[in-house]
TORTOR-975239 format. One record per atom (N, C-alpha, C): x, y, z; atom name; residue in one letter. Coordinates in nm, 2 decimals. Example, Ala and Ser with C-alpha at 12.3 -4.5 7.8 and 13.67 -1.06 7.14 Angstrom:
<px: 1.32; py: -0.57; pz: 0.78; atomo: N; residuo: A>
<px: 1.23; py: -0.45; pz: 0.78; atomo: CA; residuo: A>
<px: 1.32; py: -0.33; pz: 0.78; atomo: C; residuo: A>
<px: 1.28; py: -0.22; pz: 0.71; atomo: N; residuo: S>
<px: 1.37; py: -0.11; pz: 0.71; atomo: CA; residuo: S>
<px: 1.29; py: 0.00; pz: 0.79; atomo: C; residuo: S>
% end
This chain:
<px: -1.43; py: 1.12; pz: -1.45; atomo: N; residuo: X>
<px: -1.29; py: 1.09; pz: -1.48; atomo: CA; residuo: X>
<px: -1.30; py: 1.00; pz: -1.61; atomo: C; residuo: X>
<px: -1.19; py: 1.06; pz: -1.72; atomo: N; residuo: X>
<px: -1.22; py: 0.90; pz: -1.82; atomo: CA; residuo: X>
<px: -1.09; py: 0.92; pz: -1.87; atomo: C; residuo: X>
<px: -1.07; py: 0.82; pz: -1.96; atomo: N; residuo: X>
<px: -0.91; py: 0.77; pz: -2.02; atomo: CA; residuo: X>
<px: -0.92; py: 0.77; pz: -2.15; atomo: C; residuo: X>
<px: -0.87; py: 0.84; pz: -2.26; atomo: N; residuo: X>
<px: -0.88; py: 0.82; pz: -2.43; atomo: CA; residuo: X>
<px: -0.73; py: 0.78; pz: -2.46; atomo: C; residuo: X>
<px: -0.74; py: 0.73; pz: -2.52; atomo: N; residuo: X>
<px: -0.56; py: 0.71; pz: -2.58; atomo: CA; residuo: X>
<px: -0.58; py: 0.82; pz: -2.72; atomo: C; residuo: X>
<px: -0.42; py: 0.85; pz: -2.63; atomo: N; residuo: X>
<px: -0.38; py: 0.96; pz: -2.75; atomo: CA; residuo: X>
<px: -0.30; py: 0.93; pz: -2.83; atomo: C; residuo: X>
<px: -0.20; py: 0.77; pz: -2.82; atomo: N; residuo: X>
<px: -0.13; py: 0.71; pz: -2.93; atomo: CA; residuo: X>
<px: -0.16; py: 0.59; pz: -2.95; atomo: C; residuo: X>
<px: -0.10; py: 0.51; pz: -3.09; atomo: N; residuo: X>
<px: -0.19; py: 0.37; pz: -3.08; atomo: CA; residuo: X>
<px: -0.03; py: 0.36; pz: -3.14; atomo: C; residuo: X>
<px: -0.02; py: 0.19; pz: -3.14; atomo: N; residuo: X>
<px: 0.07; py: 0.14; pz: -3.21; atomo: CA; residuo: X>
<px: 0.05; py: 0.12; pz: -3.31; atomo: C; residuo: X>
<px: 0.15; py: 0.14; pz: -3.44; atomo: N; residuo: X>
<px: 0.13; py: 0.12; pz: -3.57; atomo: CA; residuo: X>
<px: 0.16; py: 0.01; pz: -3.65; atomo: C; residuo: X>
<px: 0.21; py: -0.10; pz: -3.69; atomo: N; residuo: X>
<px: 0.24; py: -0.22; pz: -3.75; atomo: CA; residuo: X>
<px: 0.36; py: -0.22; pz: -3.82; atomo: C; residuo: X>
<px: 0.36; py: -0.06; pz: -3.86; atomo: N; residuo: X>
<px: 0.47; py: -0.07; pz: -4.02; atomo: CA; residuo: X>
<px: 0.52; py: 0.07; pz: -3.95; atomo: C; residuo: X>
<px: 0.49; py: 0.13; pz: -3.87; atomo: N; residuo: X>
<px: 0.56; py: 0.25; pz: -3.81; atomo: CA; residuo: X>
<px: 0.64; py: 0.22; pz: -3.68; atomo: C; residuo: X>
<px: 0.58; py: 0.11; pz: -3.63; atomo: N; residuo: X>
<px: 0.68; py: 0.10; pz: -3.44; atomo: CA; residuo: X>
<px: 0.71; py: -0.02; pz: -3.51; atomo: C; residuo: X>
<px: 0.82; py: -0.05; pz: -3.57; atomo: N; residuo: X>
<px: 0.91; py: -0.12; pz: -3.61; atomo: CA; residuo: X>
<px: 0.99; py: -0.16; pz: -3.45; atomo: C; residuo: X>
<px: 1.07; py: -0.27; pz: -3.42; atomo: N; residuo: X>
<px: 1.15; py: -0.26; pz: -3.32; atomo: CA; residuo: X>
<px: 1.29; py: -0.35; pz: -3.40; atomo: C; residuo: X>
<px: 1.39; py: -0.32; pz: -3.36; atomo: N; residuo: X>
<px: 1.52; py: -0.40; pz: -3.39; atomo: CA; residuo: X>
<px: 1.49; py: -0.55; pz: -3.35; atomo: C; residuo: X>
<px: 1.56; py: -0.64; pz: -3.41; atomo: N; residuo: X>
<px: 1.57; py: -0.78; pz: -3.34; atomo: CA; residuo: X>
<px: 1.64; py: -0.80; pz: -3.16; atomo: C; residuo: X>
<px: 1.58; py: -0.89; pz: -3.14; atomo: N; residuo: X>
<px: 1.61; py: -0.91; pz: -3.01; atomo: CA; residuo: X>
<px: 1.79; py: -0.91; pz: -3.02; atomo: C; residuo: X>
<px: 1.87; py: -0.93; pz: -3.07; atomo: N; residuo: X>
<px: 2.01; py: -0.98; pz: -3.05; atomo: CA; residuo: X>
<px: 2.06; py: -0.85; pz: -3.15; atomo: C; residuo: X>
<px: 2.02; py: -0.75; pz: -3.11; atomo: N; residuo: X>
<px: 2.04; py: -0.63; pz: -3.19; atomo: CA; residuo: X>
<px: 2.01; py: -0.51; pz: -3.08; atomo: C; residuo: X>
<px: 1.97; py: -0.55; pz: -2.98; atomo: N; residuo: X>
<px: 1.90; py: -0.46; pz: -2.89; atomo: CA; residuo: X>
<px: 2.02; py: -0.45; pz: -2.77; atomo: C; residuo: X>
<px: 2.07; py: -0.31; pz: -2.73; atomo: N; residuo: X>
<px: 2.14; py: -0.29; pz: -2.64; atomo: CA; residuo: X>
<px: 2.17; py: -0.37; pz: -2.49; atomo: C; residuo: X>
<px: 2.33; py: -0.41; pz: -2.49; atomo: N; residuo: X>
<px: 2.34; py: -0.50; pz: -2.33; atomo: CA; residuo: X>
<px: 2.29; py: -0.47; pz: -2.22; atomo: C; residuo: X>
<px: 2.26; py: -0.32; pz: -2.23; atomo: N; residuo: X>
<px: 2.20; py: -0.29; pz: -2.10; atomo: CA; residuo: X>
<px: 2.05; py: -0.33; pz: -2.05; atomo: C; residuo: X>
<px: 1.98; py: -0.36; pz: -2.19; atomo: N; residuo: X>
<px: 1.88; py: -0.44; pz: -2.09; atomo: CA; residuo: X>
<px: 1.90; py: -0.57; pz: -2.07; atomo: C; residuo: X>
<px: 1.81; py: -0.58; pz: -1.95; atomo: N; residuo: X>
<px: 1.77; py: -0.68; pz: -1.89; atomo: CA; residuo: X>
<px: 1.71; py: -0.79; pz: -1.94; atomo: C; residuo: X>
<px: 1.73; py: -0.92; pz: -1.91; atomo: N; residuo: X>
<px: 1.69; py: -1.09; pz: -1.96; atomo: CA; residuo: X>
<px: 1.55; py: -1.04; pz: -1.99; atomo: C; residuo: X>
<px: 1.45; py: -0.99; pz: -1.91; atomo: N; residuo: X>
<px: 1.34; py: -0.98; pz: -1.91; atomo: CA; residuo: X>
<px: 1.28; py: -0.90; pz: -2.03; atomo: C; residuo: X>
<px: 1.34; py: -0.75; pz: -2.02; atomo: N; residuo: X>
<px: 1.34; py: -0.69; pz: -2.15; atomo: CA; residuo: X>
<px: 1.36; py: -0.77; pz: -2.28; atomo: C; residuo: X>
<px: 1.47; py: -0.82; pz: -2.29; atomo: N; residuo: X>
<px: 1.50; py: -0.90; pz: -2.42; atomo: CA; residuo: X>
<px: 1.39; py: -1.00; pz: -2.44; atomo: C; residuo: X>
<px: 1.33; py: -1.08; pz: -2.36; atomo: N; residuo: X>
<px: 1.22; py: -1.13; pz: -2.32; atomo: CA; residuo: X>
<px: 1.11; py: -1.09; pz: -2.41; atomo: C; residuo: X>
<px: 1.08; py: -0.95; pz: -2.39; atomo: N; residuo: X>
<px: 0.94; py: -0.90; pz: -2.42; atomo: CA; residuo: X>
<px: 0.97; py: -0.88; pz: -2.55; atomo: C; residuo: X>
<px: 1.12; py: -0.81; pz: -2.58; atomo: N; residuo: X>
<px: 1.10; py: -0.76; pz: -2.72; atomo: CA; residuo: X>
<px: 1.11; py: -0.85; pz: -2.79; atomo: C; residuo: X>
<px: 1.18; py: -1.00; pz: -2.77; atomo: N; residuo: X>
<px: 1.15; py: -1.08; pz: -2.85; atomo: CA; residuo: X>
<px: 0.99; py: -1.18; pz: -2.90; atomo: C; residuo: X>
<px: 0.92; py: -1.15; pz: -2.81; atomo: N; residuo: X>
<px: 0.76; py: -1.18; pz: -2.81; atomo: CA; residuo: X>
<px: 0.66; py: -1.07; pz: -2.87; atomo: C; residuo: X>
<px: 0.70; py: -0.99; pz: -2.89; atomo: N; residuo: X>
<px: 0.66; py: -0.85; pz: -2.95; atomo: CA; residuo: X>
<px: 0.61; py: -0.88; pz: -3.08; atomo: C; residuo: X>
<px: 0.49; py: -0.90; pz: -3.09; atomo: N; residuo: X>
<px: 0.42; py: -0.91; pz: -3.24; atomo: CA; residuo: X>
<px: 0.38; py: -0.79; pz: -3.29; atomo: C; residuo: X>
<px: 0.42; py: -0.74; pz: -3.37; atomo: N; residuo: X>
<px: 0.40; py: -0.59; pz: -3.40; atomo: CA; residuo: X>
<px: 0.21; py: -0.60; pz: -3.51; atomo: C; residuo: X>
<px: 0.19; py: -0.71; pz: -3.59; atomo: N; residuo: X>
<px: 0.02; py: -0.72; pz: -3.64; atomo: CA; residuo: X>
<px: -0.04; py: -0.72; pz: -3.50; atomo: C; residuo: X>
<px: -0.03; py: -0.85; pz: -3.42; atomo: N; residuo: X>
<px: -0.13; py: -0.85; pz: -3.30; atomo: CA; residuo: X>
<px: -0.14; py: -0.74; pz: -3.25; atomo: C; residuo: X>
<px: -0.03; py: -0.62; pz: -3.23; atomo: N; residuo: X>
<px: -0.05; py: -0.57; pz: -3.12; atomo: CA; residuo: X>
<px: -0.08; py: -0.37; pz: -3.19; atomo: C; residuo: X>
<px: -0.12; py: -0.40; pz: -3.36; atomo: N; residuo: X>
<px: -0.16; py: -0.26; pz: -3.43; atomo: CA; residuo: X>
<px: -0.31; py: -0.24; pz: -3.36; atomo: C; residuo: X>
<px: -0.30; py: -0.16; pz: -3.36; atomo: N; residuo: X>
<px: -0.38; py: 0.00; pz: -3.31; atomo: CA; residuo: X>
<px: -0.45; py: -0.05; pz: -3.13; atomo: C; residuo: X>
<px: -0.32; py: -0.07; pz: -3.03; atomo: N; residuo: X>
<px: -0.33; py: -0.10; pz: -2.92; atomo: CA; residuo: X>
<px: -0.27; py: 0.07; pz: -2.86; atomo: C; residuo: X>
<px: -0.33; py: 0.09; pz: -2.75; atomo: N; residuo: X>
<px: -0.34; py: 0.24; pz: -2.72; atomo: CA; residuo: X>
<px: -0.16; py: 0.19; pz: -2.65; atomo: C; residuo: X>
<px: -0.08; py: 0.30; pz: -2.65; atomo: N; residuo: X>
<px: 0.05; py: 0.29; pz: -2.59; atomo: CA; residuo: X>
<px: 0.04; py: 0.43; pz: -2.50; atomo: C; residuo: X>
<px: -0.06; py: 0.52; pz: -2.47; atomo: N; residuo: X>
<px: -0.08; py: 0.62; pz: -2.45; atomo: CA; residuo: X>
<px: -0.15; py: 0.67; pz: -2.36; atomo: C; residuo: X>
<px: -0.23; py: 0.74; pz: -2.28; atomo: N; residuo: X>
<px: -0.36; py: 0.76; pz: -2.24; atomo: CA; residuo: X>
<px: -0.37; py: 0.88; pz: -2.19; atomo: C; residuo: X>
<px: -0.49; py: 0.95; pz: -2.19; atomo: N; residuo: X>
<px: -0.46; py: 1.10; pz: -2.14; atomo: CA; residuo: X>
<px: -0.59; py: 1.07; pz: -2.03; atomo: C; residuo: X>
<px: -0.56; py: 1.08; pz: -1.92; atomo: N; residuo: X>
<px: -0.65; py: 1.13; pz: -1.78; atomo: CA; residuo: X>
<px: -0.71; py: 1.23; pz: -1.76; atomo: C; residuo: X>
<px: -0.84; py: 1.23; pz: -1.70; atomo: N; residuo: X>
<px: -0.90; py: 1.40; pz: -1.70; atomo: CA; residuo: X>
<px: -1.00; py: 1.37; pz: -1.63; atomo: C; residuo: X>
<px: -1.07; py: 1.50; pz: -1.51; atomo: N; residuo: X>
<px: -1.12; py: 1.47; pz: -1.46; atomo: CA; residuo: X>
<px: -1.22; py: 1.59; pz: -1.42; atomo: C; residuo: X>
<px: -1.31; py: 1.60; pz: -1.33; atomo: N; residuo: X>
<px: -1.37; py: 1.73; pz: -1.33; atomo: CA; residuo: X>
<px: -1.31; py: 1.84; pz: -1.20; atomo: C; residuo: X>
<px: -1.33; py: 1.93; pz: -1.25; atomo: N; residuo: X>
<px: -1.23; py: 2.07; pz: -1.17; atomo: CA; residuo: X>
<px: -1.28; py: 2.01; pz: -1.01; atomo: C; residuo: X>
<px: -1.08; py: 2.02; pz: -0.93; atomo: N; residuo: X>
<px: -1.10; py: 2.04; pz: -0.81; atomo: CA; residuo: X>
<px: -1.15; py: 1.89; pz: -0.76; atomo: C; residuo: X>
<px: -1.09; py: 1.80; pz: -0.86; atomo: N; residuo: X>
<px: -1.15; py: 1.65; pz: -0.78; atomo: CA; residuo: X>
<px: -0.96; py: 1.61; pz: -0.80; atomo: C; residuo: X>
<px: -0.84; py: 1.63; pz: -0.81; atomo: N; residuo: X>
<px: -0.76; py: 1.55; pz: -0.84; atomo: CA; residuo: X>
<px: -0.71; py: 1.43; pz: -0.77; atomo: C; residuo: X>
<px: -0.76; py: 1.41; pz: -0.65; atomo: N; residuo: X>
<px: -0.75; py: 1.34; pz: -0.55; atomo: CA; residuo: X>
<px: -0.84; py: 1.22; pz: -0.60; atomo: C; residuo: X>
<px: -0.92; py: 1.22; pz: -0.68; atomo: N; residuo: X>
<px: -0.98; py: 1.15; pz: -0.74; atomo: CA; residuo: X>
<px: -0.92; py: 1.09; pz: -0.86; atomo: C; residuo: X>
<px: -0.84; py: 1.13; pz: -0.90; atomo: N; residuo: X>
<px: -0.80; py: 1.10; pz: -1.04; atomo: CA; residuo: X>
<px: -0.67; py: 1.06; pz: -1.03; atomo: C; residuo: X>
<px: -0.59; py: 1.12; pz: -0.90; atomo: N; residuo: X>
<px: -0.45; py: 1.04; pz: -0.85; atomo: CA; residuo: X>
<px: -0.51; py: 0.89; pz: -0.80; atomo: C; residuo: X>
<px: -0.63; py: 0.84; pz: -0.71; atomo: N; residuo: X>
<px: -0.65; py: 0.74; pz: -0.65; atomo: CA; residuo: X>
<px: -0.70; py: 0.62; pz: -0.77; atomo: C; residuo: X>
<px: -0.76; py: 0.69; pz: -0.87; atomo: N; residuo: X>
<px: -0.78; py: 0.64; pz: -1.01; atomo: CA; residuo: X>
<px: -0.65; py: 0.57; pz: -1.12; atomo: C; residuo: X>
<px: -0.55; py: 0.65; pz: -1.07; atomo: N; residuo: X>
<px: -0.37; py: 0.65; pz: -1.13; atomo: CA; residuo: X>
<px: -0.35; py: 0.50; pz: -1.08; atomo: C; residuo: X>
<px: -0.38; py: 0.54; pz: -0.93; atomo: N; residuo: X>
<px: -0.28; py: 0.43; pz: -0.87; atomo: CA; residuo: X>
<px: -0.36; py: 0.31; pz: -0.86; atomo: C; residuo: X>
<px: -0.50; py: 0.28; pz: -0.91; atomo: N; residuo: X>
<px: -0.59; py: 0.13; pz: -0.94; atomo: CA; residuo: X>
<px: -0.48; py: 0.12; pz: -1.07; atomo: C; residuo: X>
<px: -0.50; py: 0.24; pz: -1.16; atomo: N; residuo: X>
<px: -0.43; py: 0.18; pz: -1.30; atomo: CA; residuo: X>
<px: -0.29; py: 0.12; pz: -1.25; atomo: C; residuo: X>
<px: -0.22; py: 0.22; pz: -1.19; atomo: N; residuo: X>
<px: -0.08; py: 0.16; pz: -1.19; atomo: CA; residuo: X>
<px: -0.05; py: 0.00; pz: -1.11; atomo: C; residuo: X>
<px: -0.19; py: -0.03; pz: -1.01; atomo: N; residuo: X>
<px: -0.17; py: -0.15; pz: -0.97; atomo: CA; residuo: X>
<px: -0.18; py: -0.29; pz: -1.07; atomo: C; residuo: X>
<px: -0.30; py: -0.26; pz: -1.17; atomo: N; residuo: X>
<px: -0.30; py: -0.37; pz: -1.26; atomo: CA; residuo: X>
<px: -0.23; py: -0.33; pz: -1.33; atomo: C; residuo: X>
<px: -0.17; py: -0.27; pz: -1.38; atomo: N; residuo: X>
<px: -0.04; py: -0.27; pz: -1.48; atomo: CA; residuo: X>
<px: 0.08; py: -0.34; pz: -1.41; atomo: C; residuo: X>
<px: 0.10; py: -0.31; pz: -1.29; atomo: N; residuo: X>
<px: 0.23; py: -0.39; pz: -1.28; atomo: CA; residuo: X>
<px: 0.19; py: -0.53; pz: -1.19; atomo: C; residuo: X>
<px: 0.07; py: -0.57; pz: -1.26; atomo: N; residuo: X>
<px: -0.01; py: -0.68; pz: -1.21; atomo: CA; residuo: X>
<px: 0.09; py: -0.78; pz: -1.35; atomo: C; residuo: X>
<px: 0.03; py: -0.74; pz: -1.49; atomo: N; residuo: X>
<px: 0.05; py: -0.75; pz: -1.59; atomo: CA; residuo: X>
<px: 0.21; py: -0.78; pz: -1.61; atomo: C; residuo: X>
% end
């Protein structure tokens, strides 16, 4: 099983609006993150990942998913 990122963040390409520019529908928290959002610190950080695993194991690679998706919404 392994993980490559297939997109990275760019500096001068993932531009985001200002926080007080950013639609009412999000959330405090949202507005939160995108106002903490350093776009240098955070150039060529993978935003992406492609999963893959060897034939006939997916059961492997879903239990693999869901370690990732636990520390992610650890984070």
């Amino acid at each position: 099983m392994g993980m490559l990122p297939v997109a990275t963040i760019h500096h001068t390409i993932d531009v985001i609006m200002p926080a007080q520019a950013l639609p009412a529908l999000l959330t405090d928290i949202a507005h939160n993150i995108f106002a903490q959002y350093d776009m240098a610190m955070m150039h060529s950080l993978p935003i992406a990942v492609q999963v893959t695993g060897h034939h006939l194991k997916e059961e492997r690679m879903l239990a693999g998913m869901h370690v990732m998706q636990d520390v992610l919404h650890v984070l």
